[in-house]
C-alpha positions as CSV (number, residue, x, y, z in Angstrom):
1,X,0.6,40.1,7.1
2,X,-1.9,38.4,4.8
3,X,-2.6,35.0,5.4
4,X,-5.2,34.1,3.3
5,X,-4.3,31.9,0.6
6,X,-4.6,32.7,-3.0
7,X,-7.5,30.6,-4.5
8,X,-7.2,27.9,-7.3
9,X,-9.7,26.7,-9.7
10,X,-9.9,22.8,-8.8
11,X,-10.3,22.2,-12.7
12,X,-6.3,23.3,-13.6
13,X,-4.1,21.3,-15.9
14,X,-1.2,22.4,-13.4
15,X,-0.4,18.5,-11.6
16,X,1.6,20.8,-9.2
17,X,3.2,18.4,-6.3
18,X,1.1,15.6,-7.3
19,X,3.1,12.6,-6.2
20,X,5.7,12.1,-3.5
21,X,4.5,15.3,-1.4
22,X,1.9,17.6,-1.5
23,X,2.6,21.0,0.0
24,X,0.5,22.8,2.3
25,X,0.3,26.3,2.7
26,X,1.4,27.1,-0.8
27,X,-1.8,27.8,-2.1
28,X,-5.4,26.4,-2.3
29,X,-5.6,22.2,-1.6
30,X,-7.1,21.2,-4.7
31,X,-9.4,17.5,-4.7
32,X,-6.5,16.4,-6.7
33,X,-4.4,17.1,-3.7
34,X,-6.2,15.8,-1.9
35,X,-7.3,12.7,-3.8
36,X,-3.3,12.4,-4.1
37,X,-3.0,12.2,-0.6
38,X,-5.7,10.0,0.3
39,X,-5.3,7.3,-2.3
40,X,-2.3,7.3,-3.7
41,X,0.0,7.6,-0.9
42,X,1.9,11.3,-1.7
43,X,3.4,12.8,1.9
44,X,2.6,16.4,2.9
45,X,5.2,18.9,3.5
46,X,4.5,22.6,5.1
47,X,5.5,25.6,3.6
48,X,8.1,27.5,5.6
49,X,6.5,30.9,5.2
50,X,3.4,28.5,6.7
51,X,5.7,27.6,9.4
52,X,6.5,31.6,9.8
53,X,2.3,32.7,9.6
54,X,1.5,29.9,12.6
55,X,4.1,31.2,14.4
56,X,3.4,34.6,14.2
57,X,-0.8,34.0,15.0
58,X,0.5,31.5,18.0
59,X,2.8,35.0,19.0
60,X,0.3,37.7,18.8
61,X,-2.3,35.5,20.7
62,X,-0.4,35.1,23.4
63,X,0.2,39.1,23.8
64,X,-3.3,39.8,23.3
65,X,-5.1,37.5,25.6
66,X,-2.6,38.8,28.8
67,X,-5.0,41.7,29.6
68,X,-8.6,40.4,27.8
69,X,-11.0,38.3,28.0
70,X,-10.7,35.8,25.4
71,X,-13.1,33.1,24.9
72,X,-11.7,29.5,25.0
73,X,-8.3,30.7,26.3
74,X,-9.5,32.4,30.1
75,X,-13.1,31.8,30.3
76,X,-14.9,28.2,30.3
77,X,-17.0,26.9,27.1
78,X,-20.1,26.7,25.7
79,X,-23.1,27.6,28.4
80,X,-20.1,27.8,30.8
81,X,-18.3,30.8,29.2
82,X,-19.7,33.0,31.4
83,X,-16.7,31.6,34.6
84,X,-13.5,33.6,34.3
85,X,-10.4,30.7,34.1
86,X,-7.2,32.0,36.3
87,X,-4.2,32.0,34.7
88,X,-2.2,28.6,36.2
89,X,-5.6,26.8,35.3
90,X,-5.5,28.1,31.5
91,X,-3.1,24.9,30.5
92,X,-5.1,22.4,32.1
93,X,-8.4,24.0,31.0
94,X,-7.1,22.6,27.0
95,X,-6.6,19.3,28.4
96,X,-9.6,19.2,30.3
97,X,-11.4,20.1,27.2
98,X,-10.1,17.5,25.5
99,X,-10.3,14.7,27.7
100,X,-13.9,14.8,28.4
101,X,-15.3,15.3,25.3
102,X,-13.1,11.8,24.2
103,X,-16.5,10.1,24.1
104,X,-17.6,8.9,21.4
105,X,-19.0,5.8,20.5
106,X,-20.4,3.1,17.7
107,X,-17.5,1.8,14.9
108,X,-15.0,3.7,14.3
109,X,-13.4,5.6,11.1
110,X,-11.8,3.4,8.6
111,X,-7.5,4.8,8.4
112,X,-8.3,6.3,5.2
113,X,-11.5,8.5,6.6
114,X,-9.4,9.2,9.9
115,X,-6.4,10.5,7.3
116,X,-8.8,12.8,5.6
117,X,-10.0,14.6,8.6
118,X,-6.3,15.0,9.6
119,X,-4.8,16.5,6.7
120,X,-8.2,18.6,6.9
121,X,-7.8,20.3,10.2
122,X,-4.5,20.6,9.4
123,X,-5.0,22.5,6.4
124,X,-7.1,24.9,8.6
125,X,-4.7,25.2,11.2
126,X,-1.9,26.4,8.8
127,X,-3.6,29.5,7.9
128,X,-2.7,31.0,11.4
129,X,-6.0,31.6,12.0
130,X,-6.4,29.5,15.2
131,X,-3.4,30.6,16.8
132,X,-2.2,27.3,17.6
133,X,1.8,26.2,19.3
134,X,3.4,25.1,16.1
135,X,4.2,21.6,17.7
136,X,0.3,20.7,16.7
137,X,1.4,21.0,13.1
138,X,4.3,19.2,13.5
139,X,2.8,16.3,15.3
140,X,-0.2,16.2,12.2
141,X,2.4,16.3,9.8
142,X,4.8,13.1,11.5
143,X,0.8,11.4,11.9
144,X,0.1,12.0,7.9
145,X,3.3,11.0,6.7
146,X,4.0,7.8,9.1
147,X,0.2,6.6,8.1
148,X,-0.8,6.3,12.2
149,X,-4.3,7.3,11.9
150,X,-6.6,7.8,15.1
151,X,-9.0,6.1,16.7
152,X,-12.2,8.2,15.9
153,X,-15.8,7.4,16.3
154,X,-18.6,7.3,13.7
155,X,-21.2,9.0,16.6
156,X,-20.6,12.0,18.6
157,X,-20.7,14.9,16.7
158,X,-24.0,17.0,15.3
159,X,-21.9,19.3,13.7
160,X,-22.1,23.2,14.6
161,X,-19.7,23.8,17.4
162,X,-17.6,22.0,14.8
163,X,-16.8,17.9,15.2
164,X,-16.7,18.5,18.8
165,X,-16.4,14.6,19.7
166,X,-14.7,13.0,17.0
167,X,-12.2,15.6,16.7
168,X,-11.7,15.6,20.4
169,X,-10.4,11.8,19.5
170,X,-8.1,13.6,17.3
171,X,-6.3,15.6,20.0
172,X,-6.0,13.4,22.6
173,X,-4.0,11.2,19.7
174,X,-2.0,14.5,19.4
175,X,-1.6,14.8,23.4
176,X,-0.1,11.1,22.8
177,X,-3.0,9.5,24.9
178,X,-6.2,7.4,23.4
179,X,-5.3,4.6,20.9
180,X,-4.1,4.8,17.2
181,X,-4.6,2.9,14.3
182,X,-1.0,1.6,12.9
183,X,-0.2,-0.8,10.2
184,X,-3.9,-2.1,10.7
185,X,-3.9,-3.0,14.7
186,X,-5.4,-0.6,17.0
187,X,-2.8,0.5,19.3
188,X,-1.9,2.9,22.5
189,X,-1.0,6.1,21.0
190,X,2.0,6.8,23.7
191,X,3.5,3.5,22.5
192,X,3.4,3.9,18.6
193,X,5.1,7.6,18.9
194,X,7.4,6.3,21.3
195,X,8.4,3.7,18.3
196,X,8.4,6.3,15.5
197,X,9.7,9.1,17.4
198,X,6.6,11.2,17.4
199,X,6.7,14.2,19.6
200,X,3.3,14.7,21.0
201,X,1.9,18.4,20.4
202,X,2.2,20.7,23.3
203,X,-0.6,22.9,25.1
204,X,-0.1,26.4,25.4
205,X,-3.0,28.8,24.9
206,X,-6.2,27.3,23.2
207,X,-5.1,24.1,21.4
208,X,-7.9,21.6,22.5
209,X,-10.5,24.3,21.6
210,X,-8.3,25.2,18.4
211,X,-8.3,21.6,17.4
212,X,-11.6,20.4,18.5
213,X,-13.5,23.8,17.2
214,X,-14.2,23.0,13.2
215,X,-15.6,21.0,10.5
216,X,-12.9,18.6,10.1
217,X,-14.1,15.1,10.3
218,X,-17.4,15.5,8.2
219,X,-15.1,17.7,5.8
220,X,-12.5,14.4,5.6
221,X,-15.7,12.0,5.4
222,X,-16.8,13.8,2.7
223,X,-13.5,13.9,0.5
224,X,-13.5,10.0,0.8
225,X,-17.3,10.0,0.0
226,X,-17.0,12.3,-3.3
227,X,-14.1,9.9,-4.7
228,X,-16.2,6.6,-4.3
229,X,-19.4,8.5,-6.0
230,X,-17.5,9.6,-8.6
231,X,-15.9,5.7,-9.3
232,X,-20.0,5.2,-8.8
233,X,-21.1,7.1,-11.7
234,X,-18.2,5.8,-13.5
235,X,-19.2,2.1,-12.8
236,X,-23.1,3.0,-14.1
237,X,-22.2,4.5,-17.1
238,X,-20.0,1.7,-18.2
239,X,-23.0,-0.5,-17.3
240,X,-25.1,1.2,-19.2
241,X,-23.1,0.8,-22.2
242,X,-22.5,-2.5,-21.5
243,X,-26.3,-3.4,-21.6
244,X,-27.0,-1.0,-24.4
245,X,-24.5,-3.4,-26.8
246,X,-25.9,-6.6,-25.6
247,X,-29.7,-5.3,-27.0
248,X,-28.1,-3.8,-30.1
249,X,-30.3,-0.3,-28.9
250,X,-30.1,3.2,-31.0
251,X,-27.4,5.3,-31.1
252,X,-29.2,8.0,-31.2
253,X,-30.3,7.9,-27.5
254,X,-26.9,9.1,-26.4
255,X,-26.2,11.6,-29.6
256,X,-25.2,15.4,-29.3
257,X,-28.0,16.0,-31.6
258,X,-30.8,15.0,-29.0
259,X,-29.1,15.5,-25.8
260,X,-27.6,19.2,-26.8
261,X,-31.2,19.9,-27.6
262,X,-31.2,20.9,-23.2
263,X,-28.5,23.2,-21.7
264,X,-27.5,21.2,-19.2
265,X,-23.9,19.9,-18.8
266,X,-23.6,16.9,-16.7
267,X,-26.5,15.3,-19.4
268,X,-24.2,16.3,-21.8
269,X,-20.8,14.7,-20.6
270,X,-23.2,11.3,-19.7
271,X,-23.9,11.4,-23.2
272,X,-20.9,12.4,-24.6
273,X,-19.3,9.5,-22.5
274,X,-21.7,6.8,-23.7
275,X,-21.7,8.0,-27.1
276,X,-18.0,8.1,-28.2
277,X,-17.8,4.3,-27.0
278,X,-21.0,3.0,-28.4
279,X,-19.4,4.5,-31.7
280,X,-16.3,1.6,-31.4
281,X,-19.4,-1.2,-30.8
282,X,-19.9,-3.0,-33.4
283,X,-23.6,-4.0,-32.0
284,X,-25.3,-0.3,-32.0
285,X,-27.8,0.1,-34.7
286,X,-28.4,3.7,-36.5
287,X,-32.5,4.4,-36.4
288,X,-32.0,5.5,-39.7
289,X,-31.3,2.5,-41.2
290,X,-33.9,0.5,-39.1
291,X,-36.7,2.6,-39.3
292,X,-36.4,5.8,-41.6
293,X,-35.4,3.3,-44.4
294,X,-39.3,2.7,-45.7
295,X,-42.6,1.8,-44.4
296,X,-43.6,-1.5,-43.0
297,X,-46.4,-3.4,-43.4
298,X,-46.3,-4.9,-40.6
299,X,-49.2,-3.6,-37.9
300,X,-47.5,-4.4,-34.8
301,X,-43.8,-3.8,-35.2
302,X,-41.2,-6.6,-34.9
303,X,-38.4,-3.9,-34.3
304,X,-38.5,-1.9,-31.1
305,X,-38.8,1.5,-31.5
306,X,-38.1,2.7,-27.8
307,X,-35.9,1.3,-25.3
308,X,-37.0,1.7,-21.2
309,X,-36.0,4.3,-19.6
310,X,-34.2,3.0,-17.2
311,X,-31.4,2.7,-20.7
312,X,-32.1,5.9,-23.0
313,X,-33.3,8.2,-20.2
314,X,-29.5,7.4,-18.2
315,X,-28.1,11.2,-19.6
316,X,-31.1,13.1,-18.3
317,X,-31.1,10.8,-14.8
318,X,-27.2,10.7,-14.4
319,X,-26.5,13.7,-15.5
320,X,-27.7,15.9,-12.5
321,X,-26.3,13.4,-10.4
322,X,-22.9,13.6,-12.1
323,X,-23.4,18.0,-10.9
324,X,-24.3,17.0,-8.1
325,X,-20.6,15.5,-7.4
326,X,-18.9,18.2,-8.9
327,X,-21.0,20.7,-6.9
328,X,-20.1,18.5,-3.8
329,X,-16.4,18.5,-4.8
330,X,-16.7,22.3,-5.4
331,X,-17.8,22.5,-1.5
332,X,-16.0,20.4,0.0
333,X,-12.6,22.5,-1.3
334,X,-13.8,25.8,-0.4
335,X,-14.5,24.2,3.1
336,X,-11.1,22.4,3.6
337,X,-9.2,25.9,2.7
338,X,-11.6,27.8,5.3
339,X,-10.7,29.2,9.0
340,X,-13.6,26.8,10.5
341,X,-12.1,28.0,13.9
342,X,-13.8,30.4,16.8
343,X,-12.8,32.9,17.2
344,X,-10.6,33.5,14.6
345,X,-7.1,34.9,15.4
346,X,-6.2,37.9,12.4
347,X,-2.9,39.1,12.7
348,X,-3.4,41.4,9.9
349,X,-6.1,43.5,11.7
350,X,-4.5,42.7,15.5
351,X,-8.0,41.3,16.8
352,X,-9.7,38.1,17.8
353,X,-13.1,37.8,16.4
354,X,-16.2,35.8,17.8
355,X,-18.6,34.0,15.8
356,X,-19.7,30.3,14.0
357,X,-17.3,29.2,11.3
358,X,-17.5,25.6,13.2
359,X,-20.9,25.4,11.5
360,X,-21.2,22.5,9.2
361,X,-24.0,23.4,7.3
362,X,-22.7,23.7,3.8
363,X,-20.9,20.3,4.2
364,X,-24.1,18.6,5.8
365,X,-26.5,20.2,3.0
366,X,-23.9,18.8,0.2
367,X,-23.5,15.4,2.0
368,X,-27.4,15.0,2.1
369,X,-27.6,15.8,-1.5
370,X,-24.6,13.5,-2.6
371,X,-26.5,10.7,-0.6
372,X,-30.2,11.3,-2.4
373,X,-27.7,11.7,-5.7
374,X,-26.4,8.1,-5.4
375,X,-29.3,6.4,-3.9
376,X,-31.2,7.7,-7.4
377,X,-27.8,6.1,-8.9
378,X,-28.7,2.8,-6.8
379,X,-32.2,2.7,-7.7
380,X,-31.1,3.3,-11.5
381,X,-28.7,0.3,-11.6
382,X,-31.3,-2.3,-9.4
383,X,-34.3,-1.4,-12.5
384,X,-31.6,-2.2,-15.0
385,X,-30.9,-5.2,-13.0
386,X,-34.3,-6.4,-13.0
387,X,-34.3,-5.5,-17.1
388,X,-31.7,-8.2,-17.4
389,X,-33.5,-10.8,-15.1
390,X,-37.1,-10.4,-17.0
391,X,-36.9,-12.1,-20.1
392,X,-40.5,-10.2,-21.0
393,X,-38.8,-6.9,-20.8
394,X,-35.9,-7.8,-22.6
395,X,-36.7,-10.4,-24.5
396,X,-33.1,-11.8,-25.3
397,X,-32.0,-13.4,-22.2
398,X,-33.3,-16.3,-20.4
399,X,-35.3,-15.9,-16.6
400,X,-32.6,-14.6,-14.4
401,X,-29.5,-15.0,-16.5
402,X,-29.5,-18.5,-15.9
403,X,-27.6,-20.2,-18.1
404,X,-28.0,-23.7,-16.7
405,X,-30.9,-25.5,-16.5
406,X,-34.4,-23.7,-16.6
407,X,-36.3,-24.8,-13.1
408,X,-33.5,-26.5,-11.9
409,X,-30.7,-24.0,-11.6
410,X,-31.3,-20.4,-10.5
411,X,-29.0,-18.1,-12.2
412,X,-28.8,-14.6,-10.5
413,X,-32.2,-15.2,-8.9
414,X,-31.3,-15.0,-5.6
415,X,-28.5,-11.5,-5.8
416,X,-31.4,-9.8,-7.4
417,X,-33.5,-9.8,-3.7
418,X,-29.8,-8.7,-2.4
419,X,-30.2,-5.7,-4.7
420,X,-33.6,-4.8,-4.5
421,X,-33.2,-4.9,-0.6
422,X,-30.0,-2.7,-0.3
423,X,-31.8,-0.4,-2.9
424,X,-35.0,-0.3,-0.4
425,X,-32.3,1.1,2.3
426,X,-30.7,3.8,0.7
427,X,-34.2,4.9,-0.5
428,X,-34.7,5.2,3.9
429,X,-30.9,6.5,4.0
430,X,-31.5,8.9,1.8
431,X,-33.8,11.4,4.1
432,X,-31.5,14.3,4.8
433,X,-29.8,15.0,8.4
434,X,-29.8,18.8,7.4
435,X,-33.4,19.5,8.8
436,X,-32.8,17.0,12.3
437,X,-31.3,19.6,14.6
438,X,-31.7,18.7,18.2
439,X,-31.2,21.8,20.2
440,X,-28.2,20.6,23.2
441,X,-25.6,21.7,25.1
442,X,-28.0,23.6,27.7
443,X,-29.5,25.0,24.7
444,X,-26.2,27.2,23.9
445,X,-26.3,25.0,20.4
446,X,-29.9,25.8,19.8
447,X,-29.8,24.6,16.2
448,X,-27.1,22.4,14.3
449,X,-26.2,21.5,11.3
450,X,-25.3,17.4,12.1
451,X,-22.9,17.1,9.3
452,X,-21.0,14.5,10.5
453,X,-24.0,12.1,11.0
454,X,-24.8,13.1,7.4
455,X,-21.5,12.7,6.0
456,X,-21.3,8.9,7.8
457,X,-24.7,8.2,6.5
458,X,-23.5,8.9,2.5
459,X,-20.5,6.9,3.4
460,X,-23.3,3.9,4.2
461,X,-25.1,4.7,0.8
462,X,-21.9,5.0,-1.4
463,X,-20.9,1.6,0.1
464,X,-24.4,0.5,-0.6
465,X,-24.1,1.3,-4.2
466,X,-21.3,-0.5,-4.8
467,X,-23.4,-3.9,-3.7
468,X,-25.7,-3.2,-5.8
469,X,-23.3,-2.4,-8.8
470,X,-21.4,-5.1,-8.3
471,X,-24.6,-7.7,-8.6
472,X,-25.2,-5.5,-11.6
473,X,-21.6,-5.9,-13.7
474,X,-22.1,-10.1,-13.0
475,X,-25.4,-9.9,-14.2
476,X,-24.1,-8.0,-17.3
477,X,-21.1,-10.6,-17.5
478,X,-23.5,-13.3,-17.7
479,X,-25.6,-12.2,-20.6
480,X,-22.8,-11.3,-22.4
481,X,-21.7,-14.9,-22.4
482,X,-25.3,-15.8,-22.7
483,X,-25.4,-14.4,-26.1
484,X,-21.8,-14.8,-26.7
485,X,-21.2,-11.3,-27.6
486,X,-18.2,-10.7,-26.3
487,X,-16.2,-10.3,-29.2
488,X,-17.7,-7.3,-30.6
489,X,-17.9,-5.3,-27.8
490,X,-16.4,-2.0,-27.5
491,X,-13.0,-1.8,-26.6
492,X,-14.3,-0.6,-22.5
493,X,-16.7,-3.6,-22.4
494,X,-13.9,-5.7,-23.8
495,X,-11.8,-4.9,-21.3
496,X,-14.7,-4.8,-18.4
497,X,-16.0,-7.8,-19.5
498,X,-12.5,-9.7,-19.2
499,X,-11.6,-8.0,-16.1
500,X,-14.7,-8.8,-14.5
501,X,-14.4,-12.9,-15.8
502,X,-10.7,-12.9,-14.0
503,X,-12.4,-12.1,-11.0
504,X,-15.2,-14.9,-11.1
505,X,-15.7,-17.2,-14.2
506,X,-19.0,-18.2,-15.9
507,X,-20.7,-20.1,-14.2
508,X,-24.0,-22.4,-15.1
509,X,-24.5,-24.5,-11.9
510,X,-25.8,-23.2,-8.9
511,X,-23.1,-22.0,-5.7
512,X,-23.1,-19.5,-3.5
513,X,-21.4,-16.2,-4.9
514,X,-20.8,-13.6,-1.9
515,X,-17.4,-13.9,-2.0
516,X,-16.8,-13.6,-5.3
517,X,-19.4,-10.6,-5.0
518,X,-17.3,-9.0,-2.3
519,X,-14.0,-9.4,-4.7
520,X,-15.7,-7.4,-7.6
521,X,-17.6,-4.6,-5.3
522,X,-13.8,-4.1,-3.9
523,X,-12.2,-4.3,-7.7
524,X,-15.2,-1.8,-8.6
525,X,-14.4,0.5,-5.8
526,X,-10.7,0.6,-6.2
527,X,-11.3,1.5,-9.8
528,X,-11.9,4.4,-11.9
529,X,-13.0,2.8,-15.4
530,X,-13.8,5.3,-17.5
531,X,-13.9,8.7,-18.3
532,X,-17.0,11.0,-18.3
């Protein structure tokens, strides 16, 4: 029987089971799906012919390993696969497997991270190539649905024999041992499925390797990363909007005319996205008017004629990044649909094959690009900060954005170091995991791939960001009442500008802001603001 699903461009109009439940095992997951799942609450739901494939791998398995060696399922792991496992140890070999490897340490995944790498392995599970006991895709499901989320460690894996560690967290959950994360308490697993009538998943053949063998976690991390740097981008552009109304700057920065004149497409939606709502501004000036009108006498110009390029060169900078995420997303899909299982089980061809889809490199290569992509986002929104703080580079606004008293009050003086600091550490994030293997494991995993340290590193720099955005969007709130321009904005300042003033209101005299910082980095993350 085929098993492979039939693949779906991510890009579709179809908003097929968008909303309560998401099926699994139809087709492709798509990010929407995904997204769906993750942040807006929607169930999943397996197929039944799903139901029917897992089955029928779990069937054929157990035939063909009675009389062969099979790695994982009668022989021991990794450097110790060489030592034959008897029969009435096979069972306890899983559990064994699991157990010990439930050791990982530092913080632990947030419920929405932990979600992701569940509804990840089991999306790679229901393609019956792992030939797991149908009660570990029942017990994911009940997990998914019932939002209990497991307790699962930031470090522990490095990524090629799969999530080894972190996704060993995952199965104990599903053995109904370790601790859970319910309702926002961290909690003893046995005790939470006890209350919801969870059925913990059963070992049969190779369920601890099947679960513990893949790409999960860094997979899940990296759904929940792509989402926030895509609000990211969002939140930049919009600033860059914002600050190009306040300075009354050229239209023709942003205009199809210059920025068609290169091929490439994320400069092009930037653009595009800037463009169409500098158009509803009433404070954009057209070069023609200013400057094409007539000579000047004048010998140094009143008028500038170029703005820095930390505002007219946003398309070109952005724009790769913008690919970047879409190239990430692209990635990330392909992954989550994949058999990232060894062996693989194929019914279709009635063998077992050995090999290394656990290796994480394409999501460890796309999660060290999506972190140098958004600390360049970072570093672009701190030099447009310190544009708004310099009155001698922008020569509207007073020091800082203070709008109290010169020398006595301090405006945004002080969030400024804040955001030139967390810029300074996503510049050191920013070096890629990709080329740190550290041969281990007796030198059986000789080189590695160390995704998941990758993918929890871009989570840091994503999170980052949104610091520094956040000081960013006050800074721009300020000037805006500074030169009391509010009115004239475009229709998305307007609305950013009042949005961000019923979160924290003007304010002249001096007091301490991190809370009301906090509040708008979580608005600004929770967000998707505009459209690009």
């Amino acid at each position: 029987m085929e098993t492979n699903h039939p693949t779906r461009d991510d890009h579709s109009n179809t908003d097929r089971n968008i909303g309560d439940m998401v099926m699994i095992g139809e087709t492709d997951l798509r990010f929407a799906e995904l997204k769906a799942i993750l942040f807006e609450r929607s169930g999943v739901k397996i197929d039944p012919k799903v139901e029917a494939i897992v089955q029928e791998s779990f069937d054929f398995l157990t035939e063909f390993s009675r009389d062969k060696i099979i790695y994982g399922i009668n022989t021991g792991f990794g450097p110790m696969a060489p030592y034959r496992i008897e029969p009435e140890e096979e069972k306890a070999l899983q559990e064994n497997l699991i157990r010990s490897h439930s050791s990982g340490m530092g913080d632990h995944l947030d419920q929405r991270t932990a979600k992701a790498s569940m509804v990840a392995r089991l999306n790679t599970l229901c393609l019956g190539k792992s030939g797991v006991h149908p009660s570990a895709i029942k017990v994911l499901v009940d997990m998914i649905n019932m939002d209990v989320t497991p307790v699962i460690f930031a470090h522990g894996g490095v990524g090629a024999s799969g999530d080894l560690v972190q996704l060993a967290h995952l199965a104990l959950v599903m053995l109904g041992e370790g601790e859970v994360l319910y309702k926002g308490e961290k909690r003893p697993t046995a005790e939470v499925f006890k209350s919801l009538g969870i059925a913990p998943m059963q070992i049969k053949l190779r369920e601890g390797l099947a679960l513990m063998n893949g790409t999960s976690v860094m997979t899940g991390i990296g759904v929940v990363n792509t989402v926030y740097a895509e609000r990211a981008i969002q939140w930049s552009t919009l600033a860059t909007i914002m600050i190009a109304e306040m300075i009354d700057a050229y239209d023709d920065y942003f205009s199809p005319q210059l920025n068609g004149a290169k091929k490439h497409k994320g400069q092009q939606r930037i653009a595009d996205s800037i463009y169409q709502n500098l158009g509803k501004s009433t404070y954009i000036k057209k070069r023609e008017k200013q400057l094409y009108a007539g000579l000047t006498d004048q010998k140094v110009l009143d008028e500038k004629v170029q703005e820095y390029y930390s505002i007219r060169c946003v398309p070109q900078i952005s724009g790769i990044i913008l690919e970047t995420i879409e190239q990430c997303k692209k990635a990330l899909v392909e992954e989550i649909n994949s058999a990232n299982d060894n062996p693989i089980i194929d019914v279709e061809s009635r063998n077992v094959y050995h090999g290394g889809n656990f290796h994480g490199d394409y999501v460890a290569f796309e999660m060290d690009k999506l972190k140098i992509a958004i600390t360049k986002l970072t570093m672009l929104a701190e030099r447009q900060i310190n544009f708004l703080m310099n009155p001698k580079l922008n020569g509207i606004l007073p020091p800082f954005v203070n709008l109290g008293k010169l020398g006595f009050n301090f405006g945004m003086q002080g969030v400024q170091f804040t955001a030139t600091s967390t810029t300074a550490e996503n510049q050191t994030l920013s070096n890629p995991m990709y080329v740190h293997s550290i041969p281990n494991n007796n030198d059986n995993q000789d080189i590695v791939s160390m995704g998941t340290n990758a993918a929890t590193m871009a989570s840091k720099v994503i999170d980052n960001a949104f610091e520094v955005l956040a000081i960013e969007m006050l800074s721009i709130v300020q000037a805006i009442d500074y030169l009391k321009k509010a009115d004239g904005l475009s229709p998305i300042s307007k609305q950013t500008y009042e949005n961000m003033r019923s979160i924290v209101g003007r304010f002249e005299s001096d007091s301490a802001m991190y809370k009301e910082l906090k509040q708008i980095k979580d608005y600004m993350k929770n967000e998707s603001p505009i459209t690009i």
